[in-house]
Backbone bond lengths (Angstrom), bond angles and torsions (degrees), N, CA, C in turn:
res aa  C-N    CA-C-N  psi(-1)  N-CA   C-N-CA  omega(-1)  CA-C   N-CA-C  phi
1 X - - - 1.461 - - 1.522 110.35 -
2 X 0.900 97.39 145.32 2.209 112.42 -171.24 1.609 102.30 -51.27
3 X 1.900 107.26 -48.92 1.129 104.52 -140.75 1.749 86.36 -91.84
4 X 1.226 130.41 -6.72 1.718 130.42 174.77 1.872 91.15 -65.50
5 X 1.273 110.23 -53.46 1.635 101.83 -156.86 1.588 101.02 -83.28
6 X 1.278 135.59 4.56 1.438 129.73 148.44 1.458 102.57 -84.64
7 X 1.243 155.29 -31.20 1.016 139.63 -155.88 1.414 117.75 -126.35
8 X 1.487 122.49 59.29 1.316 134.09 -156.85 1.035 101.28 -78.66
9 X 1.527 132.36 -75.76 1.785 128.19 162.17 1.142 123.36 -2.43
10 X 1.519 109.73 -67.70 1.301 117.87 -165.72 1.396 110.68 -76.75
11 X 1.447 127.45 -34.15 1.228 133.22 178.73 2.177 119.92 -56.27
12 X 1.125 81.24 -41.99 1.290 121.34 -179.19 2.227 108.87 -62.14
13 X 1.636 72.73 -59.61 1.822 72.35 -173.95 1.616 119.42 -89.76
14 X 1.356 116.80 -4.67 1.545 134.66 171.78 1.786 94.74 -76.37
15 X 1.224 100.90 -51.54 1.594 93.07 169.55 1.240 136.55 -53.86
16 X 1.468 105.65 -42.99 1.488 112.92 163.49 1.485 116.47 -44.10
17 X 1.602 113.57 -61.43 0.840 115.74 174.40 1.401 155.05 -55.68
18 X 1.973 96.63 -12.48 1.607 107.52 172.70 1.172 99.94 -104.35
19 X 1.424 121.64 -9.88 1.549 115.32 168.19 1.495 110.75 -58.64
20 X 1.299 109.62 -36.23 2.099 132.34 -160.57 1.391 82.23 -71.77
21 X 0.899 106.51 -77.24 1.773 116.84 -168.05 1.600 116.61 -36.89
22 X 1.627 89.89 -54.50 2.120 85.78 -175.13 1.390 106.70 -66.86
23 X 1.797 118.89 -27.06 1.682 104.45 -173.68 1.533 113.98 -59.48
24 X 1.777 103.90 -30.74 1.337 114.67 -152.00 1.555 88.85 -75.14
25 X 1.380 133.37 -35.99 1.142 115.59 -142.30 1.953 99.39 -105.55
26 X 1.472 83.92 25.49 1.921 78.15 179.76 1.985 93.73 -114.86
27 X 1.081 88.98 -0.28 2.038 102.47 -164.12 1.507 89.93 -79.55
28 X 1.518 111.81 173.47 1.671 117.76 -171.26 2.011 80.95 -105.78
29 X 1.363 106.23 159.53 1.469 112.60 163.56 1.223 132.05 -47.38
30 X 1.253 121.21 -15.28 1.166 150.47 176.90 1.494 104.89 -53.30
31 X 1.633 96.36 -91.00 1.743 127.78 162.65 1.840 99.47 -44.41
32 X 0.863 138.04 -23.81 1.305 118.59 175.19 1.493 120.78 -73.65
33 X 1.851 100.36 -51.34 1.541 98.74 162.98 1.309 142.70 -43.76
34 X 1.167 84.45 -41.91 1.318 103.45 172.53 1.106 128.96 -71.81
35 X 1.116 137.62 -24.14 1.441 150.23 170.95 1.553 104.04 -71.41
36 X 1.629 115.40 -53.56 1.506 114.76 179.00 1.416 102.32 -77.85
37 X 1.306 137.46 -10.54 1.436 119.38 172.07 1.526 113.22 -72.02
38 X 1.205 114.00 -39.48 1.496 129.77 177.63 1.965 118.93 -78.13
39 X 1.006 89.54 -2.49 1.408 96.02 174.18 2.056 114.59 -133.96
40 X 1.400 109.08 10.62 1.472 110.90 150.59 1.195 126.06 -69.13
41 X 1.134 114.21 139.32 1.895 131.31 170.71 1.107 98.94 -87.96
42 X 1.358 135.97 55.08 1.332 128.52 126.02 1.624 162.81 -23.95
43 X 0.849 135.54 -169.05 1.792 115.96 177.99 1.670 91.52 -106.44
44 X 1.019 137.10 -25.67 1.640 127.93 173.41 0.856 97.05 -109.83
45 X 1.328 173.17 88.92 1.503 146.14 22.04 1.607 114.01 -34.05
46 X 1.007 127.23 -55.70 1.538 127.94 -177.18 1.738 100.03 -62.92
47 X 1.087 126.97 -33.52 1.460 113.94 174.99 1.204 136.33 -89.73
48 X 1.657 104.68 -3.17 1.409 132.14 172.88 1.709 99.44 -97.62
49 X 1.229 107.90 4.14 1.832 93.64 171.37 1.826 102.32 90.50
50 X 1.491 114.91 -0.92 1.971 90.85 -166.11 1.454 78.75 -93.81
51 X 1.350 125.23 100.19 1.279 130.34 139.40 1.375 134.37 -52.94
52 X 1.198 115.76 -49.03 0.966 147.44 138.59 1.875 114.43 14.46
53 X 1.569 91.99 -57.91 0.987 117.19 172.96 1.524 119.08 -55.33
54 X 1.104 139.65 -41.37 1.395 146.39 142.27 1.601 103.83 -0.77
55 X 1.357 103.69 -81.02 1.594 91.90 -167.07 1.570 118.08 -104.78
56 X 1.099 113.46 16.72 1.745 131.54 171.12 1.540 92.63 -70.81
57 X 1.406 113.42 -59.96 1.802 131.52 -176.70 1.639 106.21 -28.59
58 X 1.559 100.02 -43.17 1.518 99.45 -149.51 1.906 112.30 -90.03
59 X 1.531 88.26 8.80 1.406 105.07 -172.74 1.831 106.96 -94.76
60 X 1.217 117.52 6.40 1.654 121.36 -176.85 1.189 86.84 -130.80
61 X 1.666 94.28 140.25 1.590 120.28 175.06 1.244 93.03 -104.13
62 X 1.474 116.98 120.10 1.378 130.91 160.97 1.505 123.15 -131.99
63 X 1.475 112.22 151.95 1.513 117.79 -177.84 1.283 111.58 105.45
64 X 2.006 110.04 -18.26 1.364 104.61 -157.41 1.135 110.91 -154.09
65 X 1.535 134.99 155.63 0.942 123.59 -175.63 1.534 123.32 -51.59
66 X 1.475 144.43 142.30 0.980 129.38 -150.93 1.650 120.60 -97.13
67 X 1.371 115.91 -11.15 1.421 133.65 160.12 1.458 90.99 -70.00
68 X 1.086 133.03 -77.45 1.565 146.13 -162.12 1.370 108.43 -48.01
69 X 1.760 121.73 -20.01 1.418 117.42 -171.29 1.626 88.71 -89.90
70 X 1.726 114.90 -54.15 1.319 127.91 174.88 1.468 112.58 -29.96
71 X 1.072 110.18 -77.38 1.747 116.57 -162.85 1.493 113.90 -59.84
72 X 1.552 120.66 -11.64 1.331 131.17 -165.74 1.803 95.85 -88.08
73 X 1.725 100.92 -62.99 1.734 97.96 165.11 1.117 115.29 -63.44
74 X 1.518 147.63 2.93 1.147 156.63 163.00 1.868 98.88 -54.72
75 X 1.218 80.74 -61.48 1.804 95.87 -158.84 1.700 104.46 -86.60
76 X 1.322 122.64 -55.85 1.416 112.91 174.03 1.480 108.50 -55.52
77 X 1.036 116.76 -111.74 1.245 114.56 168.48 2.075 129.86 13.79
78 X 1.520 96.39 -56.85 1.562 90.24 169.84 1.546 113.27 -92.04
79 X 1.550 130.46 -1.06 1.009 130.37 155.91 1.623 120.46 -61.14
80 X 1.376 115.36 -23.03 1.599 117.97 -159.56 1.891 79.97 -110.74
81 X 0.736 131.57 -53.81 1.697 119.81 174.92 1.228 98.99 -55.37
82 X 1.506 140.18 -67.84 1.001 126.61 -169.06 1.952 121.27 -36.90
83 X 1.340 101.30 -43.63 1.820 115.78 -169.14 1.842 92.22 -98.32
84 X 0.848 136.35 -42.72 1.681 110.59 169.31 1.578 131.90 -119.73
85 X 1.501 115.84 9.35 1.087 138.29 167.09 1.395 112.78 108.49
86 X 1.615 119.87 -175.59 1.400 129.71 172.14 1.443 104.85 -41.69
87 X 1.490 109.91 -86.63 1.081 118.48 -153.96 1.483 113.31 -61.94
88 X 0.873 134.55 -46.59 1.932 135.71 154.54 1.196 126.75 -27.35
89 X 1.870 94.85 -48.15 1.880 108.97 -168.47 1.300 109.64 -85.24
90 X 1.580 110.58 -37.31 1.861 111.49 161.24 1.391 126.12 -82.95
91 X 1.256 109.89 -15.72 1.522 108.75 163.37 1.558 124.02 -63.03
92 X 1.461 110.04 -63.32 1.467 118.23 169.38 2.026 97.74 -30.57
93 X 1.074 124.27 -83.77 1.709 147.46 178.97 1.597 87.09 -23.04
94 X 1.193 122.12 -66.90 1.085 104.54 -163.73 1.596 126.49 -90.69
95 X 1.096 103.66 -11.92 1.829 124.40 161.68 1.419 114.32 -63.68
96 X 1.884 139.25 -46.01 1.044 154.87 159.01 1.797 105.81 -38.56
97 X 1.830 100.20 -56.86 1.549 99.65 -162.14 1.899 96.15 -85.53
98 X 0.933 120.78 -43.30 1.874 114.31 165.37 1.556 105.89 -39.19
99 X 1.238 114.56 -70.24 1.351 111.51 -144.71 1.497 103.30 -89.00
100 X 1.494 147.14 -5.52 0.947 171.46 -113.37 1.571 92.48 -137.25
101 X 1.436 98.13 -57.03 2.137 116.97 -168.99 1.687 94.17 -57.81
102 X 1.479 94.34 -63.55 1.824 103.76 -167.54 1.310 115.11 -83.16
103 X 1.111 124.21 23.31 1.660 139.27 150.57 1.672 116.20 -88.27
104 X 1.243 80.32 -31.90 1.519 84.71 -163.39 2.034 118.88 -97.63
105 X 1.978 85.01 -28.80 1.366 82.46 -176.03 1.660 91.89 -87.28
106 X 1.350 127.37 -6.42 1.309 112.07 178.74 1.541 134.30 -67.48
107 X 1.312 106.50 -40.81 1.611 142.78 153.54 1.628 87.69 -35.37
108 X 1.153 122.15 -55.05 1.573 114.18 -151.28 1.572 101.45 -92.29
109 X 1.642 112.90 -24.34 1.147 98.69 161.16 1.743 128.97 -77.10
110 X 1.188 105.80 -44.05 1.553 112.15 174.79 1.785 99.59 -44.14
111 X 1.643 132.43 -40.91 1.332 127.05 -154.03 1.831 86.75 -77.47
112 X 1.646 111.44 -54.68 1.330 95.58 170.56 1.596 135.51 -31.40
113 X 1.372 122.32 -57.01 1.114 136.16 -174.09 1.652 105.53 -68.34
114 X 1.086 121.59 -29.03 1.785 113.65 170.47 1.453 102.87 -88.90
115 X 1.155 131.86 -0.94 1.576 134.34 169.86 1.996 99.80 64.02
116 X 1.549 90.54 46.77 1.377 95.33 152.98 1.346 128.52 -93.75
117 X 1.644 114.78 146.80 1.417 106.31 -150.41 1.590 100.02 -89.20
118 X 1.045 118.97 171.60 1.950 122.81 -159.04 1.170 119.15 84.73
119 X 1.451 134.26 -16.45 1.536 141.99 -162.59 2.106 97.12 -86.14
120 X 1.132 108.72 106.23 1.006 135.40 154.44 1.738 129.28 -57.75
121 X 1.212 137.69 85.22 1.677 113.95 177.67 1.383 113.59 -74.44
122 X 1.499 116.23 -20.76 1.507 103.58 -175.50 1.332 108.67 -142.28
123 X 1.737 97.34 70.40 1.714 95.12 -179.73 1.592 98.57 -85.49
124 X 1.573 97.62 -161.75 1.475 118.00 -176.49 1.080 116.25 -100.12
125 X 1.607 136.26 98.16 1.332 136.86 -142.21 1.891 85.31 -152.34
126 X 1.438 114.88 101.56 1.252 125.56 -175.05 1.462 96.24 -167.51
127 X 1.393 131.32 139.59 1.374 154.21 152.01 1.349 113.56 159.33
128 X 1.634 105.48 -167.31 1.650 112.63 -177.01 1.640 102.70 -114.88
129 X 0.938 132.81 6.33 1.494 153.18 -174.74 1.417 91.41 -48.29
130 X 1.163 114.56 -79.19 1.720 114.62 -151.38 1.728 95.32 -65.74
131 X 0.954 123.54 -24.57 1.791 110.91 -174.55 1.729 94.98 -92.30
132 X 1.007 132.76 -18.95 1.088 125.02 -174.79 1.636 119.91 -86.96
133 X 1.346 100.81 -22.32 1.777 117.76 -178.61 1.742 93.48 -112.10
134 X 0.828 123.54 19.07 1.854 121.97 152.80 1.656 91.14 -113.44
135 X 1.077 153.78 -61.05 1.093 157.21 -171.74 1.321 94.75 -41.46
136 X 1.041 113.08 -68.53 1.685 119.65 -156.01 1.866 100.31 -75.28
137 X 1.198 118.52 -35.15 1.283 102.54 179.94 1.760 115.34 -94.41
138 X 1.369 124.35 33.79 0.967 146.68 -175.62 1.311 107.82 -107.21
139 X 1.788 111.69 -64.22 1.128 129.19 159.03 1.725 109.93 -42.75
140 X 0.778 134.99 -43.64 1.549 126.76 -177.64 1.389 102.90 -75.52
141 X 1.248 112.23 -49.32 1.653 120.75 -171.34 1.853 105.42 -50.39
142 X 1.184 116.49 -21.10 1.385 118.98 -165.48 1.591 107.64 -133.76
143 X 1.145 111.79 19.39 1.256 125.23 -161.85 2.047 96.60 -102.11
144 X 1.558 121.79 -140.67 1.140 112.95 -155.31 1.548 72.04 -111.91
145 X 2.122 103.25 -162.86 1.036 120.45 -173.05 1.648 112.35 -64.79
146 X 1.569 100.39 -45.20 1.652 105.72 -167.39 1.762 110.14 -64.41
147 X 1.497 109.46 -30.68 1.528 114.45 -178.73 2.116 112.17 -68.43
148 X 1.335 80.58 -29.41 1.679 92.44 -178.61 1.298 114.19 -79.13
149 X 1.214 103.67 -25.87 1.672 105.53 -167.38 1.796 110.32 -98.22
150 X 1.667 97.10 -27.71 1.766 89.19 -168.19 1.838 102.09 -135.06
151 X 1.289 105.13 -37.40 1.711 105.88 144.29 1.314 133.26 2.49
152 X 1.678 88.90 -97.77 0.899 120.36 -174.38 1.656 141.22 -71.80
153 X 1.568 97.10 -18.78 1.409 126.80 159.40 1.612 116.78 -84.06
154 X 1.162 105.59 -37.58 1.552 110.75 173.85 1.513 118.51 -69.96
155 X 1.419 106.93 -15.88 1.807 101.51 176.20 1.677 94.11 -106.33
156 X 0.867 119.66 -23.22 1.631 116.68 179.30 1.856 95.69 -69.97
157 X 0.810 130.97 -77.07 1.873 124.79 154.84 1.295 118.35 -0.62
158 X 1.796 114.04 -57.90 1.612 127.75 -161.97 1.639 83.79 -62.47
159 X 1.501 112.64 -76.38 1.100 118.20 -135.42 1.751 108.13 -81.35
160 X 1.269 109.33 -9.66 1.594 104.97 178.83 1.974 99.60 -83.45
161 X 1.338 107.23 -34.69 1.474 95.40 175.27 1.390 106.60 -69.94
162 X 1.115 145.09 -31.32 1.406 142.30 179.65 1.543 93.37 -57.98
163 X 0.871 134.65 -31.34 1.678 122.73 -142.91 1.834 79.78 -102.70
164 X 1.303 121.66 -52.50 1.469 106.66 -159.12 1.885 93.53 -74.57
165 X 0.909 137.78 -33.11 1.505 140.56 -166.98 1.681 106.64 -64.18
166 X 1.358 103.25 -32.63 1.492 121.26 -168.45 1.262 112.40 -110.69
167 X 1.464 114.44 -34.58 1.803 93.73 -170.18 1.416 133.36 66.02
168 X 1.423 136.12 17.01 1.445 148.16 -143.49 1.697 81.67 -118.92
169 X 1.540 90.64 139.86 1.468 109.41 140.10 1.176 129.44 -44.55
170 X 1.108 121.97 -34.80 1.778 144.55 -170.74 1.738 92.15 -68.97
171 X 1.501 94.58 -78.44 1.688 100.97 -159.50 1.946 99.42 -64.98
172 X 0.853 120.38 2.54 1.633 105.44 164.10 1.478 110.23 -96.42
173 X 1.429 122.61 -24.17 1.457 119.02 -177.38 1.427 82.03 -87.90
174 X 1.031 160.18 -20.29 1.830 139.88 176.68 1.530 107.00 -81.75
175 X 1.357 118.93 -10.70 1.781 118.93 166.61 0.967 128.44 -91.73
176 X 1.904 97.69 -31.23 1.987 118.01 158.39 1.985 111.96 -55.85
177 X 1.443 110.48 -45.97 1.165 119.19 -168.13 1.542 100.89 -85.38
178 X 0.871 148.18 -24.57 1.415 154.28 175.71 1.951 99.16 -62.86
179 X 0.990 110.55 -68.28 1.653 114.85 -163.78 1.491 96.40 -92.71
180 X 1.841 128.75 18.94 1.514 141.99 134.14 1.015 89.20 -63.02
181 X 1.520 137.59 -118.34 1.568 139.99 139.43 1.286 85.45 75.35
182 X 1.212 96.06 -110.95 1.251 129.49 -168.22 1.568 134.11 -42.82
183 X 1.542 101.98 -42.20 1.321 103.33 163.61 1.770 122.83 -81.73
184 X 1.420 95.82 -26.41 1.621 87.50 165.36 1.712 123.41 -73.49
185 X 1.566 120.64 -11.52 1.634 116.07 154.93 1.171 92.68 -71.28
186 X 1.060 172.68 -56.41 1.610 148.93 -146.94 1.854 108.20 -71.02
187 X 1.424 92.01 -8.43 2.310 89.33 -167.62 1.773 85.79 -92.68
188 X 2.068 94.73 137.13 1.147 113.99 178.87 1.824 104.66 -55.91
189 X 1.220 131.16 23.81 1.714 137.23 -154.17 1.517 83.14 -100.57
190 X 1.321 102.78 -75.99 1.500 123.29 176.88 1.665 122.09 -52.12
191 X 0.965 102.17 -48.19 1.704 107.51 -173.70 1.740 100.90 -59.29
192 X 1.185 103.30 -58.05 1.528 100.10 178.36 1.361 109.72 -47.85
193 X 0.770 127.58 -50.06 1.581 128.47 -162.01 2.097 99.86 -64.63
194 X 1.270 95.64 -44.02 1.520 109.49 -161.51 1.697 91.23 -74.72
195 X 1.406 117.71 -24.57 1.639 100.70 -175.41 1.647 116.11 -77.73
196 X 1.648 94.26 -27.90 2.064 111.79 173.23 1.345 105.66 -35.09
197 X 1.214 132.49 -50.83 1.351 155.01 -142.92 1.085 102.12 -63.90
198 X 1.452 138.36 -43.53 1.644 137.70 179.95 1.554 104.05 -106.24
199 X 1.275 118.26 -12.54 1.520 121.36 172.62 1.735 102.94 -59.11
200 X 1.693 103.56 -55.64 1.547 125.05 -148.25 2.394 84.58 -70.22
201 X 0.835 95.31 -39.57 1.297 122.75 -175.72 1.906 104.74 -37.41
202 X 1.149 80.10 -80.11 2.097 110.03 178.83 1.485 94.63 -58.31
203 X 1.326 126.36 -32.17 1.695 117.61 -170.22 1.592 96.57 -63.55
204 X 1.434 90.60 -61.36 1.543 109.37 -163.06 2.079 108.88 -49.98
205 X 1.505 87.56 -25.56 1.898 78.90 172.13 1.264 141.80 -101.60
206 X 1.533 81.24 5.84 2.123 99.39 169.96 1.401 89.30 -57.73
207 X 1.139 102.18 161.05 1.629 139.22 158.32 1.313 120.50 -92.54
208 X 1.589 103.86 109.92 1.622 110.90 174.84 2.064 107.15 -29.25
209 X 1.607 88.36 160.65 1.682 97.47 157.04 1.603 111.81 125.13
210 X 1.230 109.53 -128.12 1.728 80.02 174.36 1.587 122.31 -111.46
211 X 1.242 110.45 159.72 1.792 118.60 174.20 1.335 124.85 -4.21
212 X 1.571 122.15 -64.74 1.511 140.23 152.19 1.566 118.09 -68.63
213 X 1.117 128.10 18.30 1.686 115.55 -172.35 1.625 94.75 -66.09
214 X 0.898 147.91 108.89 1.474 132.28 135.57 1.617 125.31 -2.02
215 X 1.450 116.79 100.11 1.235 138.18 -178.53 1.909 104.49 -60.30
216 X 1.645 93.43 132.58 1.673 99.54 -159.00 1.793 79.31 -91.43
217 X 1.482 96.56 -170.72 1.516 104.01 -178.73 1.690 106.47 -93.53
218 X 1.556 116.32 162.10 1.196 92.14 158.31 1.663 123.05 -101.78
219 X 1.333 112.42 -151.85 1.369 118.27 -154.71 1.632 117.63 -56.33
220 X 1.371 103.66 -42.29 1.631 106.16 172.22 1.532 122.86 -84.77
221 X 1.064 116.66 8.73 1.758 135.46 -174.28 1.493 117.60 101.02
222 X 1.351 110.49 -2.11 1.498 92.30 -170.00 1.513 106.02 -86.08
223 X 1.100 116.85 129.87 1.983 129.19 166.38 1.472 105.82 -32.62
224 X 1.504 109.70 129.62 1.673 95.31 171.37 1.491 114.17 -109.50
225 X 1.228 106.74 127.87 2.037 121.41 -176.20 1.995 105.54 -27.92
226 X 1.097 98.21 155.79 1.286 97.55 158.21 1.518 117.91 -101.29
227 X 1.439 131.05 161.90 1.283 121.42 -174.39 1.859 117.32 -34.13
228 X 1.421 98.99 -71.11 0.953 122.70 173.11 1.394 122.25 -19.77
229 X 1.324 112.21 -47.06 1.581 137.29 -162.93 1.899 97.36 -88.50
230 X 1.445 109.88 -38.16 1.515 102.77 176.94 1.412 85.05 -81.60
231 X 1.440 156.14 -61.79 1.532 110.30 -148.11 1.435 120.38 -61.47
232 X 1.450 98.15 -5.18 2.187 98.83 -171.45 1.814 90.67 -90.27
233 X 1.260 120.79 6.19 1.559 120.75 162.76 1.839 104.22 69.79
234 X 1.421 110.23 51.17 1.038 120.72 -175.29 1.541 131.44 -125.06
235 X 1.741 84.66 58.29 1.551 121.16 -164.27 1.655 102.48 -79.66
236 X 1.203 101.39 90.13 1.818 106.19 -178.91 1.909 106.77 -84.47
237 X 1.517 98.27 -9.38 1.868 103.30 -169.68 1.649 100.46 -78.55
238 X 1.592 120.13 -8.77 1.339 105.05 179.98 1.391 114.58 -126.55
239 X 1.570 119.30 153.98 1.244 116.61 -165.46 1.702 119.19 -65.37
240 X 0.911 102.96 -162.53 2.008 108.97 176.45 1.269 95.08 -82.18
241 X 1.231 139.79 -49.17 1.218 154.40 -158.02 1.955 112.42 -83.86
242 X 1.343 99.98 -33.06 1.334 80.61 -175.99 1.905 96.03 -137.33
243 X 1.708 99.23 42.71 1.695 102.31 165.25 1.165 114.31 -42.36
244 X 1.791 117.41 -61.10 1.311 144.04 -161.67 1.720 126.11 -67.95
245 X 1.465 98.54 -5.72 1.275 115.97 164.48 0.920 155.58 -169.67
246 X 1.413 161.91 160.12 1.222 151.46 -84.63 1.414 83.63 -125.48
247 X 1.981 120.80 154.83 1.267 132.72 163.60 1.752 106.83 -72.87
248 X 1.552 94.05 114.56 1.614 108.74 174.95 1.679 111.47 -53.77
């Protein structure tokens, strides 16, 4: 199928993950803890060297129902591979859930080391959350006007009230990973990729035939460029406002 060999990452790591899930859910509670105790990115695992732990973490769905954690990286996740490829769409995912961990368990180590009280060394720090809420607020960040304007403010809202209502380790690495998100749509990495998107678009609606045929319009009236004319970046189909990025 077309859409398996565009979406290798994602295909790949949803698998991981219902593989994670069915072992876990044939194990006694016991064996479950234990498995997520030994596979948290914690502040003593990271200082004992299990790095490791970083991306072992990101293989348990926790907090949430576990279809519901699945089908969500199902869909974010192969939405952002789908619009800038593997390596972009799993990078962002996995840049959010890395850097997200060691933001967060760092904070908790520095609070340890001043013997502030709440500092945890070996809490429970396992899910796909933080790569999935940099993913997703990336996708908005580079997305159209309506995702930029009400989107993207509306999950920045969700998740900062979660964090003051709750107080969790969790909901501060989803405010750390959110404005990840976000600053990785601002790197020329991404933008390029996100401007292809209406280029790849206009190619696809020329009309076969020869070299010079005169390019027909497309469907809503607008004229579509000839190749040539998109590499001189002479994208008249998008507004002032949303040159820089891709239709959400």
């Amino acid at each position: 199928m077309n859409w398996l060999r565009r979406l290798p990452a994602t295909t790949v790591y949803v698998g991981l993950l219902l593989a994670t899930a069915g072992w876990m859910a044939s194990q006694s509670g016991r064996e479950q803890a234990r498995f997520i105790r030994h596979n948290s990115s914690n502040v003593h695992h990271l200082e004992v060297g299990k790095w490791w732990t970083l991306l072992t973490s990101g293989l348990v769905v926790d907090g949430v129902p576990v279809l519901l954690g699945i089908a969500a990286v199902a869909g974010v996740l192969g939405l952002a591979e789908w619009r800038w490829g593997t390596l972009r769409g799993f990078g962002v995912f996995l840049f959010g859930h890395v850097v997200a961990t060691l933001l967060t368990e760092g904070a908790m180590g520095l609070m340890k080391l001043a013997h502030l009280p709440g500092a945890l060394s070996r809490a429970r720090d396992v899910g796909i959350s933080y790569g999935l809420v940099a993913t997703a607020a990336c996708l908005l960040a580079l997305g159209g006007r309506r995702a930029r304007c009400y989107g993207l403010p509306a999950l920045t809202l969700l998740l900062t009230v979660a964090w003051i209502v709750d107080q969790e380790l969790a909901d501060a690495g989803h405010v750390v990973a959110l404005g990840l998100g976000v600053l990785g749509a601002r790197s020329p990495w991404l933008r390029s990729a996100a401007r292809r998107l209406p280029a790849r678009r206009l190619v696809r609606a020329r009309p076969s035939g020869a070299r010079g045929a005169t390019p027909r319009s497309l469907g809503d009236g607008t004229p579509a460029l000839r190749p040539e004319a998109l590499g001189r970046g002479e994208d008249t189909c998008c507004t002032s406002s949303d040159s820089s990025a891709s239709a959400w």
